[in-house]
ChimeraX commands (.cxc) that place a marker at each C-alpha (Angstrom):
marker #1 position 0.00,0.00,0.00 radius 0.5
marker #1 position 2.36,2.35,0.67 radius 0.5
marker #1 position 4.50,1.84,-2.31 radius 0.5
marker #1 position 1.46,3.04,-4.15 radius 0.5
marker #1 position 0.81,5.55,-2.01 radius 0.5
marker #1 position 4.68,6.27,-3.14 radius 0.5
marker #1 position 3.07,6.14,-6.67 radius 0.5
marker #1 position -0.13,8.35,-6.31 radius 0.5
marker #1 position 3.03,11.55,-5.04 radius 0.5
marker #1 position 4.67,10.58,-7.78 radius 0.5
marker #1 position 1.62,11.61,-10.19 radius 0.5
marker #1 position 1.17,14.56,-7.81 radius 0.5
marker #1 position 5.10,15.93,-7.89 radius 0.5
marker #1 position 4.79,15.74,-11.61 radius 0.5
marker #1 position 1.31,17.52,-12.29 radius 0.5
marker #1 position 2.30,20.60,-9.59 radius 0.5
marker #1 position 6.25,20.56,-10.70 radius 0.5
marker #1 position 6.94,19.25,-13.85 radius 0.5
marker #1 position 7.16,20.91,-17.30 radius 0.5
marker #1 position 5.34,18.37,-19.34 radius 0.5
marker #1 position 2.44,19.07,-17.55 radius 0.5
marker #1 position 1.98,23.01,-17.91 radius 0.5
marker #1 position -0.82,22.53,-20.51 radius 0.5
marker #1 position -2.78,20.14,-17.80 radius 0.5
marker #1 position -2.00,23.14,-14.89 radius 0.5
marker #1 position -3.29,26.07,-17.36 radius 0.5
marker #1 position -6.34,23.88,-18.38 radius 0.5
marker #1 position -6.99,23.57,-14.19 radius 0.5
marker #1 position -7.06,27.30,-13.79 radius 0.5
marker #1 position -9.03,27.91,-17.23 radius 0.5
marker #1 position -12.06,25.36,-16.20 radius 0.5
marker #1 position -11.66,25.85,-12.69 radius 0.5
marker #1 position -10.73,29.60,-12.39 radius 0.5
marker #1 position -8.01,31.62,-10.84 radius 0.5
marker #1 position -9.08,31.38,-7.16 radius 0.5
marker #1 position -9.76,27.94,-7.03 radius 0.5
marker #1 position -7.76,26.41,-10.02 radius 0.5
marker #1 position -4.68,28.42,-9.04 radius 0.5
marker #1 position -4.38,27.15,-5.58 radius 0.5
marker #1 position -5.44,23.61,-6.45 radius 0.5
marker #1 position -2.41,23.05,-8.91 radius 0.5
marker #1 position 0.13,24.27,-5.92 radius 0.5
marker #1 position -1.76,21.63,-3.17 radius 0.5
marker #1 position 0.04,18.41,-2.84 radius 0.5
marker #1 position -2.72,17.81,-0.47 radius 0.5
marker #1 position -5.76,18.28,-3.03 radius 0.5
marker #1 position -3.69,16.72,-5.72 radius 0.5
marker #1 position -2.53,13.77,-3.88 radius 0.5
marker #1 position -6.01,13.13,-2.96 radius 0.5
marker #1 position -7.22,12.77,-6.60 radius 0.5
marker #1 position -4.10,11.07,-7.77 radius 0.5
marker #1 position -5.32,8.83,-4.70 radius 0.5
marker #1 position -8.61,8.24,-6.23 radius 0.5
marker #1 position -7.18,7.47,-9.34 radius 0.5
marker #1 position -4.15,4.64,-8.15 radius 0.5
marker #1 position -6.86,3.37,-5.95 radius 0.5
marker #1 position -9.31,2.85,-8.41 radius 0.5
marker #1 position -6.91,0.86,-10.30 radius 0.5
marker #1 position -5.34,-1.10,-7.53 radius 0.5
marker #1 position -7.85,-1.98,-5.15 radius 0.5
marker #1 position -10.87,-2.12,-6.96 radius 0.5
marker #1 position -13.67,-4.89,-5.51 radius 0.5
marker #1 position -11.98,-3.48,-2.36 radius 0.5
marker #1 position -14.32,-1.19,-0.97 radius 0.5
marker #1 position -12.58,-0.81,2.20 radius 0.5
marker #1 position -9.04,0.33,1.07 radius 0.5
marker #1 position -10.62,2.13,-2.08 radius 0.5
marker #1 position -12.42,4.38,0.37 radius 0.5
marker #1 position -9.14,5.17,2.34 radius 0.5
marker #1 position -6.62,4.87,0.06 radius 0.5
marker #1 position -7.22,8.35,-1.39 radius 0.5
marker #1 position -6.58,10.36,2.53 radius 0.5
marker #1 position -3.48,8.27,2.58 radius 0.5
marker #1 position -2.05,9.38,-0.83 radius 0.5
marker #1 position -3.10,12.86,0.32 radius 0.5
marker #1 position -1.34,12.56,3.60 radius 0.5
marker #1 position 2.01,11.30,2.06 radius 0.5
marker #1 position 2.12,13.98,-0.86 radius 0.5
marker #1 position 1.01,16.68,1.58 radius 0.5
marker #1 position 4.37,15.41,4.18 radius 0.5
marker #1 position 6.93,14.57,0.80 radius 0.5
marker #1 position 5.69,17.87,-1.14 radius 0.5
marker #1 position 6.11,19.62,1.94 radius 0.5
marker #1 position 9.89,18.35,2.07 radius 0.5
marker #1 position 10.26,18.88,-2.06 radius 0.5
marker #1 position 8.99,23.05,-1.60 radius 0.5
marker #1 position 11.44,23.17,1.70 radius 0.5
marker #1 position 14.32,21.49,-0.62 radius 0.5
marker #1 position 13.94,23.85,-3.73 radius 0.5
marker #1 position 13.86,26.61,-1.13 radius 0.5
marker #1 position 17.10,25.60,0.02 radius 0.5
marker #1 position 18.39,25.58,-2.83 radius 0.5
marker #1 position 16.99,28.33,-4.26 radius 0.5
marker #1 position 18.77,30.62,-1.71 radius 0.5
marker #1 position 22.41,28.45,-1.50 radius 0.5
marker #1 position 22.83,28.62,-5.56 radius 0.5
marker #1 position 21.77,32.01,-5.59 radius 0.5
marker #1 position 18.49,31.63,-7.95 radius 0.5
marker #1 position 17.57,29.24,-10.68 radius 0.5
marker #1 position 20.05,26.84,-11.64 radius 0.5
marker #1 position 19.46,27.10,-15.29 radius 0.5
marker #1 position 20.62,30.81,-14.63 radius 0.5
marker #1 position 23.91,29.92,-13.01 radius 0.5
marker #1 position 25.70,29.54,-16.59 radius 0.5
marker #1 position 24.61,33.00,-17.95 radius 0.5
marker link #1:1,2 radius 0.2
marker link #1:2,3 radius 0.2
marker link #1:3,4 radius 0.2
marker link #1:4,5 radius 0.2
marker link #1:5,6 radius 0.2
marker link #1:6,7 radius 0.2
marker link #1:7,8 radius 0.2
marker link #1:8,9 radius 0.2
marker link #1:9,10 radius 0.2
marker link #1:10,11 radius 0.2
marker link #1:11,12 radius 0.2
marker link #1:12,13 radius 0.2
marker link #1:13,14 radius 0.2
marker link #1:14,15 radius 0.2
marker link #1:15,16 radius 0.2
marker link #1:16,17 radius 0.2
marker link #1:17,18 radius 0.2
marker link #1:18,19 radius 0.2
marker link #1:19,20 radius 0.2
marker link #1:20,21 radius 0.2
marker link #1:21,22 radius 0.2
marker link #1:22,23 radius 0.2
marker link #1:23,24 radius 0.2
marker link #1:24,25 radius 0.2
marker link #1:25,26 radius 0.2
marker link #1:26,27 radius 0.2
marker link #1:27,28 radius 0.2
marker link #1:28,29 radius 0.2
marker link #1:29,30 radius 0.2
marker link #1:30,31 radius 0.2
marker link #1:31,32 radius 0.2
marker link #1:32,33 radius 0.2
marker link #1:33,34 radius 0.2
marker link #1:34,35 radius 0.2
marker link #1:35,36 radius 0.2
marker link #1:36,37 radius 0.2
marker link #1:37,38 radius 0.2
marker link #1:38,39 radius 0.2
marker link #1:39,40 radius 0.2
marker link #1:40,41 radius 0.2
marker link #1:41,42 radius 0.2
marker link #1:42,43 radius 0.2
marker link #1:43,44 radius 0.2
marker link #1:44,45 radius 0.2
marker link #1:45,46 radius 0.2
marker link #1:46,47 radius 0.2
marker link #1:47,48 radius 0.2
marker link #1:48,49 radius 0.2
marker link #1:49,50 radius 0.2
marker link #1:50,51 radius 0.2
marker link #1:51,52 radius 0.2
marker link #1:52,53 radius 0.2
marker link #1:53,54 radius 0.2
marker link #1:54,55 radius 0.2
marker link #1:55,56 radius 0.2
marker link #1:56,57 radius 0.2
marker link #1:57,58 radius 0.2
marker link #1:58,59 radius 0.2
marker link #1:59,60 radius 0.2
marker link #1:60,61 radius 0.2
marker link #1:61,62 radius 0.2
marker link #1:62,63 radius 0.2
marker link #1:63,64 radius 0.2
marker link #1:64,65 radius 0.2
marker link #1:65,66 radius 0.2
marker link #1:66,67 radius 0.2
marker link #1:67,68 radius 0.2
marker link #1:68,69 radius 0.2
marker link #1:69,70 radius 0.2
marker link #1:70,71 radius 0.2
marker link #1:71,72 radius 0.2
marker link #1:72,73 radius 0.2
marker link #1:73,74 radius 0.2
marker link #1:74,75 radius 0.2
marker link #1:75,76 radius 0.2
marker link #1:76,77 radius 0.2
marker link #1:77,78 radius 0.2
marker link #1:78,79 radius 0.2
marker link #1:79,80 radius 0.2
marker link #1:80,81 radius 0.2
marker link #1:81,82 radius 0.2
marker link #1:82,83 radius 0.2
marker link #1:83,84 radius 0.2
marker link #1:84,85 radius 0.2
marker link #1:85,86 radius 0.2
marker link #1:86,87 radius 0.2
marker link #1:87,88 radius 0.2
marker link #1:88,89 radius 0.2
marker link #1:89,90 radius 0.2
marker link #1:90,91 radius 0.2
marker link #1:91,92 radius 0.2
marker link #1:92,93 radius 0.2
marker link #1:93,94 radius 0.2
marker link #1:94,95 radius 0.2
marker link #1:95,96 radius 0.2
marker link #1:96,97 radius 0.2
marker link #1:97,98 radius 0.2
marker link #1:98,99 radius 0.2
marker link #1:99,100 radius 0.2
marker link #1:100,101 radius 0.2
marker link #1:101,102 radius 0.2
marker link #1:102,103 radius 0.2
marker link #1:103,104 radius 0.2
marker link #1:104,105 radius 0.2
view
C-alpha cells in the first residue's frame, strides 16, 4: 500500500512541478478559475487526494474498504513529501543564488 501511495506523489510531484504538464496546470485554472484552479495546482494535499482516487481505483478495486481510504493516505504522504520537495527547492533556491538554469549566464 504504501508503495502506491509512493506512486499516487509521484503523479502529484509531476502535475504541480513538472514541465510536461503546464498545458494540464493552465487547463486547471481555465475550467476551474483563478481562485480555485490556481491554488489547487500548488496543493500536494488536493492533488494527492485525486491522484489517490485514481491509483486506488486501479489497484484496489472490488476493495471497498481500502478504495475508500486509500485516497486520505495518498493525500497525507504527498502533503508530508511535497512539503519536504517546496522546503528542498527553497534551500536551494537561496544556497545557488536563484535558478540553476541561470547559473551559466
Amino acid at each position: 500500500m504504501i508503495e502506491l501511495a509512493l506512486v499516487a506523489f509521484g503523479m502529484t510531484a509531476i502535475f504541480i512541478e513538472g514541465k510536461p504538464t503546464i498545458p494540464l496546470r493552465k487547463l486547471a485554472v481555465k475550467l476551474m478559475g483563478e481562485r480555485i484552479g490556481g491554488y489547487f495546482i500548488k496543493c500536494y494535499q488536493c492533488v494527492g487526494f485525486w491522484a489517490g482516487v485514481l491509483v486506488g481505483a486501479i489497484a484496489y478495486w472490488g476493495s471497498w474498504k481500502q478504495l475508500a481510504l486509500f485516497p486520505f493516505l495518498a493525500s497525507g504522504i504527498s502533503w508530508a513529501l511535497g512539503s519536504w520537495v517546496r522546503s528542498q527547492v527553497s534551500i536551494s533556491f537561496f544556497t545557488t543564488g536563484g535558478d540553476e538554469g541561470e547559473k551559466g549566464s
